[in-house]
C-alpha positions as a Markdown table, in Angstrom:
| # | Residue | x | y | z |
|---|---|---|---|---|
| 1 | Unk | -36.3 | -105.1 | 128.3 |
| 2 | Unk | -33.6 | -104.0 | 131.2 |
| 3 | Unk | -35.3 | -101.3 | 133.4 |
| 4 | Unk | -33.5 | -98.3 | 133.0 |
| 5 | Unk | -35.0 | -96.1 | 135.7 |
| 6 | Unk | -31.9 | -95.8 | 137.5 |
| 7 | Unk | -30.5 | -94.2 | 134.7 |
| 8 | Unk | -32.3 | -90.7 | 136.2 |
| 9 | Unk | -30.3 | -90.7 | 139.2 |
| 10 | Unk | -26.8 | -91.0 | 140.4 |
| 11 | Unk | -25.1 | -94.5 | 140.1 |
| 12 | Unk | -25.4 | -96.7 | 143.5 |
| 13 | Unk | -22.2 | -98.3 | 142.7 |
| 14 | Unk | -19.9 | -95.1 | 142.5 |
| 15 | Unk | -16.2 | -95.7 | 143.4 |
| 16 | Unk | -13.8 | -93.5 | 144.8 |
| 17 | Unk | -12.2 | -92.3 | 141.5 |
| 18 | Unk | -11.5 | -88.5 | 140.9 |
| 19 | Unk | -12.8 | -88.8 | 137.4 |
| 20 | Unk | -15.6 | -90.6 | 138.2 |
| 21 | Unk | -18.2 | -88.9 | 136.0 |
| 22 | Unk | -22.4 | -88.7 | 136.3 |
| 23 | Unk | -23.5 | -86.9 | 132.3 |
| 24 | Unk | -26.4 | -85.7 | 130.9 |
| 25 | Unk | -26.9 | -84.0 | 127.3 |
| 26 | Unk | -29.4 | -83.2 | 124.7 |
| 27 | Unk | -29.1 | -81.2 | 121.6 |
| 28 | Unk | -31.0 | -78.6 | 120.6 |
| 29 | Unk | -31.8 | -77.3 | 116.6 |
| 30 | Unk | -33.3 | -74.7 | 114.1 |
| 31 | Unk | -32.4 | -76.3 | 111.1 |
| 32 | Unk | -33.7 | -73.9 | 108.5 |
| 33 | Unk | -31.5 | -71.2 | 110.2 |
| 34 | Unk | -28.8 | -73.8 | 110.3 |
| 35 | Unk | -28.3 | -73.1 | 114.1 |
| 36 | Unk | -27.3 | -76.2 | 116.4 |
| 37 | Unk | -26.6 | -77.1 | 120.0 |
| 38 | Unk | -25.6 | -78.8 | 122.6 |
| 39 | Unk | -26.4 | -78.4 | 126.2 |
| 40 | Unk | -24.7 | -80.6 | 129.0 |
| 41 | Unk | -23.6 | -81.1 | 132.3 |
| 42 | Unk | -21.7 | -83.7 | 134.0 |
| 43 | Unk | -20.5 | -84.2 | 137.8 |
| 44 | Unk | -17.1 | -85.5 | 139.0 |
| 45 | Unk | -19.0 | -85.8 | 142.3 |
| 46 | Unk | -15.8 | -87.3 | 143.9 |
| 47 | Unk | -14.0 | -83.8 | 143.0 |
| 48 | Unk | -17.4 | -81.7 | 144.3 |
| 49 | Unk | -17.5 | -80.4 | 140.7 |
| 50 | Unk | -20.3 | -79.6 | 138.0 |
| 51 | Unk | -18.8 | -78.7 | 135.0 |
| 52 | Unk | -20.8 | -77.9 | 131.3 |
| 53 | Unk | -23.6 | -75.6 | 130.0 |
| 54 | Unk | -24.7 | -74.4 | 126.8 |
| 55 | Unk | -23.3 | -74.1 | 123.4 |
| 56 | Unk | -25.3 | -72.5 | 120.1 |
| 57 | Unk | -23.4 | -71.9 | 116.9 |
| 58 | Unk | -24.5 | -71.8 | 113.4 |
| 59 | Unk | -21.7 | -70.9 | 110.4 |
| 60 | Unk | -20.9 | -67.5 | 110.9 |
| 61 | Unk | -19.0 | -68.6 | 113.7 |
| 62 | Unk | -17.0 | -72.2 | 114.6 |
| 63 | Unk | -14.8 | -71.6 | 117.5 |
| 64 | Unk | -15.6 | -71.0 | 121.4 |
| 65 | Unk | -14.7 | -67.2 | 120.9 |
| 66 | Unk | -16.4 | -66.1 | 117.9 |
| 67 | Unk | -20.1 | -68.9 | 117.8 |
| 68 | Unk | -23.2 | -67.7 | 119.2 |
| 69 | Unk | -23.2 | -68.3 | 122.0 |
| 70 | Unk | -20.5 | -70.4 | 124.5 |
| 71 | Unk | -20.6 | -71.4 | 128.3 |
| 72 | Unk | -19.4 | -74.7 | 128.6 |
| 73 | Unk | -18.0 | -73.8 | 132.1 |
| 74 | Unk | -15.2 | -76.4 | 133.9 |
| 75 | Unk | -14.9 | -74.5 | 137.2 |
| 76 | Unk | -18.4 | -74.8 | 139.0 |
| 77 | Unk | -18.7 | -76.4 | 142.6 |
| 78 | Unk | -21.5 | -79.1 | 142.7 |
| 79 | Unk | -24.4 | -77.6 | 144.9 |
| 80 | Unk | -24.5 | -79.7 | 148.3 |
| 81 | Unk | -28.0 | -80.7 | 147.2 |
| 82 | Unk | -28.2 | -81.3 | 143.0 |
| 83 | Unk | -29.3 | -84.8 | 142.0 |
| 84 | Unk | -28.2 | -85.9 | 138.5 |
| 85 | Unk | -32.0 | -84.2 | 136.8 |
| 86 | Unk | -32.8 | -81.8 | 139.5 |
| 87 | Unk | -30.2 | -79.5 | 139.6 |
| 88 | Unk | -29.0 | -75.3 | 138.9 |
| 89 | Unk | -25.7 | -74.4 | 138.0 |
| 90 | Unk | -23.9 | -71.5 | 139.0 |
| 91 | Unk | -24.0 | -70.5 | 134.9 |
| 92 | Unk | -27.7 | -70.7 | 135.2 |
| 93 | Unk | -28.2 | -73.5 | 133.9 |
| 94 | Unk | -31.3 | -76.1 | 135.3 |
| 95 | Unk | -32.2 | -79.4 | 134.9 |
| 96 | Unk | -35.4 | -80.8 | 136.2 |
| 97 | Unk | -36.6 | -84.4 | 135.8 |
| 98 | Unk | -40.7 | -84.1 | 135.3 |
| 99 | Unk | -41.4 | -87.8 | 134.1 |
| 100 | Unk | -38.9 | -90.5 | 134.6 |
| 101 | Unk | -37.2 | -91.5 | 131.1 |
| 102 | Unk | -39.9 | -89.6 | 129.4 |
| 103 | Unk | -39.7 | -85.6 | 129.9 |
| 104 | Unk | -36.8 | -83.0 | 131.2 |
| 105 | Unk | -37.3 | -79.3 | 131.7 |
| 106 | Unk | -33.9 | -77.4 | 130.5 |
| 107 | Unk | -33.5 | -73.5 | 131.7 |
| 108 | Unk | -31.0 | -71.0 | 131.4 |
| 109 | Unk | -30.2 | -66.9 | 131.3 |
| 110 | Unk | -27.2 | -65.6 | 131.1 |
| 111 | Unk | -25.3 | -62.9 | 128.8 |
| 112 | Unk | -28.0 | -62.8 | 126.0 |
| 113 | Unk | -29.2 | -66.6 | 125.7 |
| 114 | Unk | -32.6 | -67.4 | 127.4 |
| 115 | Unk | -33.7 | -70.8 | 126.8 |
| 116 | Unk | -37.5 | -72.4 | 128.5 |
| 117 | Unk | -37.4 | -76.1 | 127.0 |
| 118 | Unk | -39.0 | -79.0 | 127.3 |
| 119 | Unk | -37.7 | -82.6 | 126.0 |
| 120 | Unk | -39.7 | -85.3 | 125.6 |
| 121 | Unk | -39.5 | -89.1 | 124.6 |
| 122 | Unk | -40.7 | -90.1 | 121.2 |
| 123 | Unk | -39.1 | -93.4 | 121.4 |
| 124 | Unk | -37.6 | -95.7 | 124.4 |
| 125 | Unk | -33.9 | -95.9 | 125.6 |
| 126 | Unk | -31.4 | -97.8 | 124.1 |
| 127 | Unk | -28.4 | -98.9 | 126.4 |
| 128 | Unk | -24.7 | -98.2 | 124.0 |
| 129 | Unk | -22.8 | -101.6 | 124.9 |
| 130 | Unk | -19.8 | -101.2 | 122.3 |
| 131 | Unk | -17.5 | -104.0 | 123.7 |
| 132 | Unk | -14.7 | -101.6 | 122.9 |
| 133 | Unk | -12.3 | -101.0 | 125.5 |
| 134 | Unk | -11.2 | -97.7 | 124.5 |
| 135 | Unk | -15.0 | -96.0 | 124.3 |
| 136 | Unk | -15.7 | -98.7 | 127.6 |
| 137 | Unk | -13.4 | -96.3 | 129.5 |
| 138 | Unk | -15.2 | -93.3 | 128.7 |
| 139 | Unk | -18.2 | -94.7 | 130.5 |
| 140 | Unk | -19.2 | -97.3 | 132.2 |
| 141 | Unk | -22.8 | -97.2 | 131.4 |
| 142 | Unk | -24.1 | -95.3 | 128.7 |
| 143 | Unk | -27.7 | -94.6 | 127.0 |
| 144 | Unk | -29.5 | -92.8 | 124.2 |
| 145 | Unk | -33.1 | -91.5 | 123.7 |
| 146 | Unk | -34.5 | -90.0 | 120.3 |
| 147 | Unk | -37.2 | -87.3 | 121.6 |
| 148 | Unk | -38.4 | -83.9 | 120.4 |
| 149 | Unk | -37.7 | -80.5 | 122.0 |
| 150 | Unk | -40.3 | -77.6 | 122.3 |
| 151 | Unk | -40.3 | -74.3 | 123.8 |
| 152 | Unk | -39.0 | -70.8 | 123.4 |
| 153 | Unk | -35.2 | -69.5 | 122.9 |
| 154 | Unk | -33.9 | -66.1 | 123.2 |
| 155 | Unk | -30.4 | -65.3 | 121.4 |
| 156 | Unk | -29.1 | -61.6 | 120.6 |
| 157 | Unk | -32.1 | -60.3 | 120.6 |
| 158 | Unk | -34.2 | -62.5 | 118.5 |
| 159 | Unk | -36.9 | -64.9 | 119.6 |
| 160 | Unk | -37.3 | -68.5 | 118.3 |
| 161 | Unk | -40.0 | -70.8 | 118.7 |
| 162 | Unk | -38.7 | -74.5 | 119.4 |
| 163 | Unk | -39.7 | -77.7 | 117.9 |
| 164 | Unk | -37.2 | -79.6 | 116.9 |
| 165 | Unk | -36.1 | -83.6 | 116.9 |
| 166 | Unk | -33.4 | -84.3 | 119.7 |
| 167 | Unk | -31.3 | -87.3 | 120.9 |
| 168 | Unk | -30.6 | -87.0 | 124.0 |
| 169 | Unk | -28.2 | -89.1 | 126.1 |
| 170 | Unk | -26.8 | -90.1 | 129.7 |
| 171 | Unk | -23.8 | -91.8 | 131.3 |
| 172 | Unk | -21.9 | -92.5 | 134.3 |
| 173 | Unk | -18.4 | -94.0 | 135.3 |
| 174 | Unk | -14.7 | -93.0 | 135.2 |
| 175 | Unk | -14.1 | -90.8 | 132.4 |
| 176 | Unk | -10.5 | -91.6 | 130.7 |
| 177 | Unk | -10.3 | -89.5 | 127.7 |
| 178 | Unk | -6.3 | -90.6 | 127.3 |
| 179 | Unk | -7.6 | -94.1 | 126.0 |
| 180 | Unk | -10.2 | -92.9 | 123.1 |
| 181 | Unk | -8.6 | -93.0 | 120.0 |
| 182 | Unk | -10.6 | -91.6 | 116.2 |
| 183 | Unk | -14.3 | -91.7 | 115.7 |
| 184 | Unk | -17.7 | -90.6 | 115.1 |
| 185 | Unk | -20.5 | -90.4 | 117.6 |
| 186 | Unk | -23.5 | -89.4 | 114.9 |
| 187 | Unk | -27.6 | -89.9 | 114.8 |
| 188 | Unk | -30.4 | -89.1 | 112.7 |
| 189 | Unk | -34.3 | -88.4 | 113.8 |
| 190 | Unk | -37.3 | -88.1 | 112.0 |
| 191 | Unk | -40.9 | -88.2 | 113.7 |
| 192 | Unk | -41.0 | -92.1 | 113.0 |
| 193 | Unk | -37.7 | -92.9 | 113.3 |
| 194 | Unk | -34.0 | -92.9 | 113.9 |
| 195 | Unk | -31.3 | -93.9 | 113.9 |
| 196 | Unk | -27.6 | -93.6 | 116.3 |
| 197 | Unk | -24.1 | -95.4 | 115.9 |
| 198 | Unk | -20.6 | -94.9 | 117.4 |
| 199 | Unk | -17.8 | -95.5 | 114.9 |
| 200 | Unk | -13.8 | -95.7 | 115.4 |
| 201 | Unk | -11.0 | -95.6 | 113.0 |
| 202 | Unk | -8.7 | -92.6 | 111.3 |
| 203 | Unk | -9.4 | -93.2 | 107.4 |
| 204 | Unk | -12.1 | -93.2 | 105.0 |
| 205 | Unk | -13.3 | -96.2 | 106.1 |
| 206 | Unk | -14.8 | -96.9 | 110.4 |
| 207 | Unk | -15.7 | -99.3 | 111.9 |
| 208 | Unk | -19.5 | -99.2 | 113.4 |
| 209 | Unk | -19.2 | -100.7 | 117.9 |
| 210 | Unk | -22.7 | -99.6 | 118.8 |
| 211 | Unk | -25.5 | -97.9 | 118.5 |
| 212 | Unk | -29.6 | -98.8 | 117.2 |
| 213 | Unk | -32.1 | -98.2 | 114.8 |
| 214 | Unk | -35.7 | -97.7 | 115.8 |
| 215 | Unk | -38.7 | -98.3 | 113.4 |
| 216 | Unk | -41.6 | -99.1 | 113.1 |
| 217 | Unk | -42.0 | -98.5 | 117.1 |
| 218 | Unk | -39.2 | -101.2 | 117.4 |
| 219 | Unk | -35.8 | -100.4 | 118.7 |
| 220 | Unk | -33.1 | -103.0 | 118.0 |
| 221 | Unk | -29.2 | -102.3 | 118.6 |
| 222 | Unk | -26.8 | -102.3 | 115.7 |
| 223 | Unk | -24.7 | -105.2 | 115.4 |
| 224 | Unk | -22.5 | -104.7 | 112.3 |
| 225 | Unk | -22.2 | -101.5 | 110.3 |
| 226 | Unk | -19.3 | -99.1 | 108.5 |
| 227 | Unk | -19.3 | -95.6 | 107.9 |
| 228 | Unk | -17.3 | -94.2 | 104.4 |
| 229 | Unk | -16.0 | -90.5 | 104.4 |
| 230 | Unk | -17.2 | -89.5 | 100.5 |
| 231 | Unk | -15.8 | -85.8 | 101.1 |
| 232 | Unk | -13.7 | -84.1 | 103.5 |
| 233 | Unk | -13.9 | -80.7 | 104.7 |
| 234 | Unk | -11.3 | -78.2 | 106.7 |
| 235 | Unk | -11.4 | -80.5 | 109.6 |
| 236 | Unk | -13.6 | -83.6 | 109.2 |
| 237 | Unk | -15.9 | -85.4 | 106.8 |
| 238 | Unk | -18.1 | -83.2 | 105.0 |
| 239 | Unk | -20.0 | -86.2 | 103.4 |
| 240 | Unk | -20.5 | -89.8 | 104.6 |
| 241 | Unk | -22.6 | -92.8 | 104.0 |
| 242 | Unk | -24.0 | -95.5 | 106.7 |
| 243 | Unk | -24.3 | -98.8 | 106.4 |
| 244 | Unk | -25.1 | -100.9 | 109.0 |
| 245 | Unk | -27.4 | -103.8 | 110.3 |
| 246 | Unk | -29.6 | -104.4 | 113.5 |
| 247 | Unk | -30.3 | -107.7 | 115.8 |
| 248 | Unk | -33.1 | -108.0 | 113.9 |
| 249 | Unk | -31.4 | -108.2 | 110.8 |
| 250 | Unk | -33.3 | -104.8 | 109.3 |
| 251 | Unk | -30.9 | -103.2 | 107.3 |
| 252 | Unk | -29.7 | -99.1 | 107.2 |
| 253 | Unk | -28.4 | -97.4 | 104.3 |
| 254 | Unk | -28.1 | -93.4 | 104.7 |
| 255 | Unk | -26.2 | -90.7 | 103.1 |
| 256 | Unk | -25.7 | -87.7 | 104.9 |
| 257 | Unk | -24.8 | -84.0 | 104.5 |
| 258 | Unk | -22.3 | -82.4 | 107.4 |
| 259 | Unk | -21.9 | -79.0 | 108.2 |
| 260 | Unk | -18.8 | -77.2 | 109.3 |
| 261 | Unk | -19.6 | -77.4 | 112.6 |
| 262 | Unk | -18.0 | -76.3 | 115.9 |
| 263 | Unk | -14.6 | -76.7 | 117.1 |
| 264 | Unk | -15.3 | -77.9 | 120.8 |
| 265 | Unk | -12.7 | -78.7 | 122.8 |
| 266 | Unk | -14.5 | -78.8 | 126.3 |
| 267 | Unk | -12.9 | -81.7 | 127.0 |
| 268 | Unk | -9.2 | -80.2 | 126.8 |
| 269 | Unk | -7.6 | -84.1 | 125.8 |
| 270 | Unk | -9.7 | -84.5 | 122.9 |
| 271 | Unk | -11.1 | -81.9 | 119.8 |
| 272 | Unk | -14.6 | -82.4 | 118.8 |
| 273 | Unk | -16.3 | -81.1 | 115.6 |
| 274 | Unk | -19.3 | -81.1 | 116.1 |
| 275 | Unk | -21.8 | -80.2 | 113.3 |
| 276 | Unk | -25.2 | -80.2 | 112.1 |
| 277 | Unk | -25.9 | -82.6 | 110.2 |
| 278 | Unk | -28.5 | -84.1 | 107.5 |
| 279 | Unk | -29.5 | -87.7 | 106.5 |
| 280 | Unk | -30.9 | -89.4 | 103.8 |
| 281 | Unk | -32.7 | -93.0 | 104.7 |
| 282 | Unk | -35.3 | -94.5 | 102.5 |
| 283 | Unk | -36.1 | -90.9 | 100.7 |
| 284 | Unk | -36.6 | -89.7 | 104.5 |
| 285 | Unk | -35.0 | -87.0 | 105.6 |
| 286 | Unk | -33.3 | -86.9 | 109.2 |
| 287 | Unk | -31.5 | -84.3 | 111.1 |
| 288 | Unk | -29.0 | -84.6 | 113.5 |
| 289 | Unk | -25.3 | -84.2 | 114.2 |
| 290 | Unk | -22.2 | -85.6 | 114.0 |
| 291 | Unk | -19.4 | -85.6 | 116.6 |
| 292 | Unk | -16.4 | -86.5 | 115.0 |
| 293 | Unk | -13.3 | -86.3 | 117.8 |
| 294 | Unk | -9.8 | -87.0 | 118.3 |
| 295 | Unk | -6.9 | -86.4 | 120.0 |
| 296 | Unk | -6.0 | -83.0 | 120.8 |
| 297 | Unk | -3.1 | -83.7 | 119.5 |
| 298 | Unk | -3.7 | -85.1 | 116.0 |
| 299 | Unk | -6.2 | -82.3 | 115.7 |
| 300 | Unk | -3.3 | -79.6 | 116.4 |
| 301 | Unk | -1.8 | -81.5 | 113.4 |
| 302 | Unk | -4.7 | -81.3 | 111.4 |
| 303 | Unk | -5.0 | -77.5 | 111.9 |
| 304 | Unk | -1.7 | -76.8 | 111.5 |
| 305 | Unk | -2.0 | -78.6 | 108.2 |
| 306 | Unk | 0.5 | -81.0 | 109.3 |
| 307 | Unk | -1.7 | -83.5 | 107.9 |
| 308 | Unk | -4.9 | -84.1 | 106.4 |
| 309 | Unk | -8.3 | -85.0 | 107.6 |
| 310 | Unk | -8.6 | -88.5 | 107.4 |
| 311 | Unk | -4.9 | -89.4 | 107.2 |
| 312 | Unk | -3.3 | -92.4 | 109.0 |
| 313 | Unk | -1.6 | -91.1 | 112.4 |
């Protein structure tokens, strides 16, 4: 298998593009209190920025303004001395690399969320090559890792105790949004295994370009798969089932239950709803989430009920 040590560090072979972007992200989960969320950063090192943070929502709120908790900050100068996992935000935020691929210490304080965590592996890293030129500009390299989180959160006044399956993942390249059309970035972990694909397309019916399954301590990449919409919500699929098939030929069949979710538009070209989200594979349940994105335009339409969910562009 590649080496993917570098992967904790900036890319050697950065060019001189302004969008040139360096990401790191791992979700965080209470499932029985249906809370989810993400917490990211990324640099465009070639603008001197460090844009991201936290987000925590659950269903009595879906929108930056009115979730639990939202500081996904854009304007933040990138300290003279951050590395890509060794690094503190001017939100607070901190990022510390302890074991290479393996464990990451997340921190943060700021206006009533307190966060001490701790992600670590459960499985090994699997490298997203989708052959797809529009999720190819996104990033130029790309990886996932299925791992568990642990520690203590702080929101509003209440105290949770952490443990909770994570995927985590990593990237680095120019960043063009413009070129990404409809699709689903979605995974689902359990203690033994898991499972992660990418899928593209507007209608009930998308296509699977990449992603893994890992059981049975083996991870393979997917190599054929298709995800069908069986109910909609407001703004996205509410219901969907997975099929799809690995390089080793094992097979995946999962049904899975999507909340609400977040509307997250962070990344001002493209709308992201992001959501909580619950799989069925083999009588083994998985939890996860589902980030199902587009256009900020379509999703304008979509909102405005212009048109549906789903609905060819």
């Amino acid at each position: 298998m590649t080496d993917l040590a570098f992967a904790d560090f900036f890319a050697a072979e950065r060019d001189e593009n302004p969008y040139w972007n360096e990401s790191a992200w791992f979700s965080v989960t209470l499932p029985e209190r249906r809370i989810h969320g993400l917490i990211q950063h990324y640099f465009r090192p070639n603008m001197g920025m460090l844009n991201g943070g936290p987000v925590l929502w659950d269903p009595s709120g879906r929108y930056q303004w009115n979730c639990l908790h939202y500081d996904w900050a854009h304007l933040q100068a990138m300290p003279a001395t951050a590395a890509k996992f060794d690094m503190e935000a001017r939100n607070s935020l901190s990022c510390r690399m302890i074991e290479p691929l393996s464990r990451y210490k997340l921190d943060y304080d700021r206006d009533g969320l307190f966060f001490d965590l701790t992600w670590t592996a459960i499985g090994p890293v699997h490298q997203l090559r989708t052959g797809e030129a529009g999720q190819a500009a996104t990033a130029k390299f790309h990886l996932e890792q299925p791992g568990r989180m642990t520690g203590t959160l702080r929101c509003k006044g209440e105290e949770f105790a952490v443990d909770c399956l994570s995927l985590r993942d990593c990237s680095y390249g120019a960043r063009d949004y413009e070129s990404l059309a409809c699709g689903g970035y979605f995974w689902g972990i359990a203690q033994d295994r898991a499972y992660h694909a990418i899928v593209m397309g507007e209608g009930r019916e998308a296509r699977c370009i990449g992603g893994f399954i890992w059981k049975d301590g083996v991870l393979s990449s997917l190599v054929s798969g298709r995800r069908e919409a069986l109910e909609w919500g407001e703004d996205g699929p509410s219901r969907i089932r997975f099929e799809a098939s690995d390089a080793l030929g094992r097979e995946l069949l999962a049904v899975a239950q999507i909340d609400p979710g977040l509307i997250f538009t962070g990344y001002t070209d493209h709308t992201v709803v992001w959501s909580l989200m619950r799989s069925d594979w083999d009588d083994v349940e998985l939890w996860g989430d589902n980030q199902e994105f587009c256009p900020a335009d379509r999703f304008r339409r979509i909102a405005r009920g212009e048109i549906a969910p789903g609905a060819p562009a």
